[in-house]
C-alpha positions as CSV (number, residue, x, y, z in Angstrom):
1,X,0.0,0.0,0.0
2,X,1.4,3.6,-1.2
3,X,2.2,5.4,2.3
4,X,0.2,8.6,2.9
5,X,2.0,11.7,2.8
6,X,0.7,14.8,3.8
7,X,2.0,17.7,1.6
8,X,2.6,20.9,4.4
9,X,2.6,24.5,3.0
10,X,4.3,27.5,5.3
11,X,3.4,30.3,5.0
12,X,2.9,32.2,8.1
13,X,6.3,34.5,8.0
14,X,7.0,37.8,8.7
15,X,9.1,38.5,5.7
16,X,11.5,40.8,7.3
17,X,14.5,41.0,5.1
18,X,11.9,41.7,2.6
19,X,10.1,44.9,3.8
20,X,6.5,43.5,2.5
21,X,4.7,40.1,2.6
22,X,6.5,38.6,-0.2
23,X,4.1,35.9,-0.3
24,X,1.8,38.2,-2.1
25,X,4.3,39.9,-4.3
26,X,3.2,39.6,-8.3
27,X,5.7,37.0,-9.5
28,X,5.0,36.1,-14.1
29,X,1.3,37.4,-12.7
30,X,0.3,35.3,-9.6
31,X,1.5,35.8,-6.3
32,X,4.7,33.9,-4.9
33,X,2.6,31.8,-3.3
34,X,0.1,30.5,-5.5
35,X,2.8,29.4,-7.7
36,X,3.6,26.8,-4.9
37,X,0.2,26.1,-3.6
38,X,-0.6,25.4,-7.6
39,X,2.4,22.7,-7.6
40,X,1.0,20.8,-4.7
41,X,-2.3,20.9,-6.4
42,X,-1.3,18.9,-9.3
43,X,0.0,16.3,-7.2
44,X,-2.1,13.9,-5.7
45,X,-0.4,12.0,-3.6
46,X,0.0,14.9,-1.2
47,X,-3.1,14.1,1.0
48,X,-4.4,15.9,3.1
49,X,-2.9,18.9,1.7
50,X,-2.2,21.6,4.4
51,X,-1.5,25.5,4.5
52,X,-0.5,27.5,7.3
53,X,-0.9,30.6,7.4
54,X,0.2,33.6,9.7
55,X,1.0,37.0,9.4
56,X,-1.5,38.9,7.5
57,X,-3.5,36.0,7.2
58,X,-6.5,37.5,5.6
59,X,-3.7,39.0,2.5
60,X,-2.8,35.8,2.6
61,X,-6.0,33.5,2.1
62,X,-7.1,36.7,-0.5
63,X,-4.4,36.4,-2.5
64,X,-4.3,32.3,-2.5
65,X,-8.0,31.8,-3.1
66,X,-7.9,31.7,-6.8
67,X,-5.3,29.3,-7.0
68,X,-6.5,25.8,-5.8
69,X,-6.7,27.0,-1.9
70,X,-10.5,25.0,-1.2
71,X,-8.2,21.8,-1.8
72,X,-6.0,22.7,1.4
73,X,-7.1,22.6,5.0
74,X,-6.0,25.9,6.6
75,X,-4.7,26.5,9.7
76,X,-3.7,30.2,11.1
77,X,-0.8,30.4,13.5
78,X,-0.8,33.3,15.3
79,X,2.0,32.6,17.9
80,X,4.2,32.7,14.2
81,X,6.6,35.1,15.6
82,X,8.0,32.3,17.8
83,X,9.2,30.9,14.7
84,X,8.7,28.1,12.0
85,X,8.3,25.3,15.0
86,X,5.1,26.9,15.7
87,X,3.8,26.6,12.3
88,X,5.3,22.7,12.0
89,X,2.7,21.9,15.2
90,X,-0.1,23.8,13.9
91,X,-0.1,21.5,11.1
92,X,0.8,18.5,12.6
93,X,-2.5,19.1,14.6
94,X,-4.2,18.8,10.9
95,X,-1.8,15.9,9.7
96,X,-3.4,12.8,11.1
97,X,-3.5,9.1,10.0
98,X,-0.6,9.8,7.8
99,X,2.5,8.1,7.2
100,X,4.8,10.9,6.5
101,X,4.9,15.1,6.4
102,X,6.4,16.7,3.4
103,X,7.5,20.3,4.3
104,X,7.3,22.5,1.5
105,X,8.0,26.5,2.1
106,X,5.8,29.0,0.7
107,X,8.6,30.9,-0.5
108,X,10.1,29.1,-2.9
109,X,7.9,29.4,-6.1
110,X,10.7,28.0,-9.0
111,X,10.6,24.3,-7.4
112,X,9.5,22.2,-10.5
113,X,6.0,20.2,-10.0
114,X,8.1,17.1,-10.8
115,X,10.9,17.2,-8.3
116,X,8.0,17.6,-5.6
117,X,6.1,14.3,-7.3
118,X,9.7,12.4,-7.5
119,X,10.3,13.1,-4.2
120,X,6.8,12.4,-3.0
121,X,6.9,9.0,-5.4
122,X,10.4,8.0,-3.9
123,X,9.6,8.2,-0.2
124,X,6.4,5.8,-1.3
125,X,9.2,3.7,-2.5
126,X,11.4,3.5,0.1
127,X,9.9,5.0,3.0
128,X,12.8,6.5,5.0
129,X,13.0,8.2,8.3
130,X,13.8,11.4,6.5
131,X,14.6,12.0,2.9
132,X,16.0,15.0,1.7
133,X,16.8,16.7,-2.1
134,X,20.2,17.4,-2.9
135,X,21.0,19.7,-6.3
136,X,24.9,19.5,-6.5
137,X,25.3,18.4,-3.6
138,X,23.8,20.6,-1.6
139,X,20.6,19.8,0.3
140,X,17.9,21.6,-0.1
141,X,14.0,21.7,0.2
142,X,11.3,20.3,0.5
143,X,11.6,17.0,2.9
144,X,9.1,14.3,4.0
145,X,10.1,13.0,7.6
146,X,8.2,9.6,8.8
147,X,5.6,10.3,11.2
148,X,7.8,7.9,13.7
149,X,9.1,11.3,14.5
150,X,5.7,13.1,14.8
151,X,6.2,13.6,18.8
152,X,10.0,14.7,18.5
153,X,8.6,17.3,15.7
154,X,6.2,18.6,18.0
155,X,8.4,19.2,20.5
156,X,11.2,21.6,18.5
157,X,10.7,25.0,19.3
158,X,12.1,28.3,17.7
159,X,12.7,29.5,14.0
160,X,13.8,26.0,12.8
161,X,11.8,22.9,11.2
162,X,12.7,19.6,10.4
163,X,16.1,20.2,10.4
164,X,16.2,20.4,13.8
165,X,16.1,16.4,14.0
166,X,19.1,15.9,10.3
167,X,21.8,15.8,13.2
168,X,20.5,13.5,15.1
169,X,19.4,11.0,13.1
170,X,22.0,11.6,9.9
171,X,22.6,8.2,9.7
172,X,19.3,7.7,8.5
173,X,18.9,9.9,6.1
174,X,18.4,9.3,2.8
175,X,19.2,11.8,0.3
176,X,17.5,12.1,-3.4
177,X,19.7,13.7,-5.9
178,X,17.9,16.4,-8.8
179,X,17.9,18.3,-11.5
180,X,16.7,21.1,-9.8
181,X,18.5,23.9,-8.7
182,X,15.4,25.9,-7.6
183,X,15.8,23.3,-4.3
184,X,18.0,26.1,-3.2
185,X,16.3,28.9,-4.3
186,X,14.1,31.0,-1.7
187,X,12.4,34.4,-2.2
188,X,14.2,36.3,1.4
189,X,15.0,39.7,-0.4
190,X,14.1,42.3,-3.0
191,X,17.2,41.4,-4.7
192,X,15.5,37.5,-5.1
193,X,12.5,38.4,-6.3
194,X,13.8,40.9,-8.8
195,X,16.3,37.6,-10.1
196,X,12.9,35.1,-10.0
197,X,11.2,38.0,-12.0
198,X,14.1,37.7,-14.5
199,X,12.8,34.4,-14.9
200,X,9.4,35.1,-16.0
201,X,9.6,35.6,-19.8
202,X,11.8,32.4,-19.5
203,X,8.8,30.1,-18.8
């Protein structure tokens, strides 16, 4: 039996280094957001499918709700500026009777559809403890942790995720290497999102 992996969206950040919500900024005509919450969309064997949402939550859900949003459950953290832990248990909360969480950032819109389907199609494969992208040998993003370590996720607290757990268990990890350099690639700054709009007429 395929394991079930639920595909978690973040998107509760402050964007400070950006000086706006970035998640809303117009990136080749849709926000940076939908381009990722349309990606998870087109893969279904992300179930459930999970957003959370923070800081200017209402902007957020707005700006989202053309693009596939009544196919996620939603949950709004408002402790977020305690950090991404908070938003990891908010969806955990959401991510029952599943065999695995994938943890997908709303900021990083250039991810290909089919790196997040490999990955998604590989863990069902081999079901890990934690597997992790790699472009170049670099790790990047998203991962899909085994819900075996749904109580030490819980517990992590600050601005840190998953990786909060890749030192302790690094011996069992396994890492998935792609063709996609946009694993890398997150929208933190003006200077970003002015280099992803570079992009646009690309596409």
């Amino acid at each position: 039996m395929d394991a079930r992996i639920a595909g978690i969206v973040f998107a509760a950040g402050r964007s400070s280094r950006m000086g706006f919500n970035k998640l809303i900024a117009d990136l080749c005509g849709m926000p940076v957001l939908a381009h990722v919450l349309v990606k998870v969309c087109s893969i279904d064997s992300l179930d459930p499918k999970i957003l959370v949402v923070g800081f200017e939550h209402d902007r957020v859900l707005s700006a989202a709700k053309n693009y596939g949003l009544e196919k996620f459950k939603v949950a709004i953290n408002r402790e977020y500026e305690r950090g991404l832990s908070t938003s990891m248990r908010k969806a955990l909360e959401l991510a029952m009777n599943v065999d695995a969480f994938m943890f997908i950032h709303g900021d990083m819109p250039l991810i290909k559809a089919e790196t997040i389907e490999r990955l998604a199609s590989l863990y069902m494969e081999r079901e890990p403890l934690i597997l992790i992208p790699r472009y170049m040998g670099t790790r990047g993003s998203p991962v899909i942790v085994s819900s075996a370590l749904r109580e030490e996720l819980s517990r992590i607290e600050g601005d840190i995720g998953a990786r909060a757990l890749f030192g302790k268990y690094r011996e069992r990890i396994t890492y998935v290497d792609v063709d996609d350099e946009y694993i890398l690639f997150d929208i933190d700054t003006p200077e970003d999102l002015k280099q992803a709009r570079s992009l646009c007429s690309q596409s």
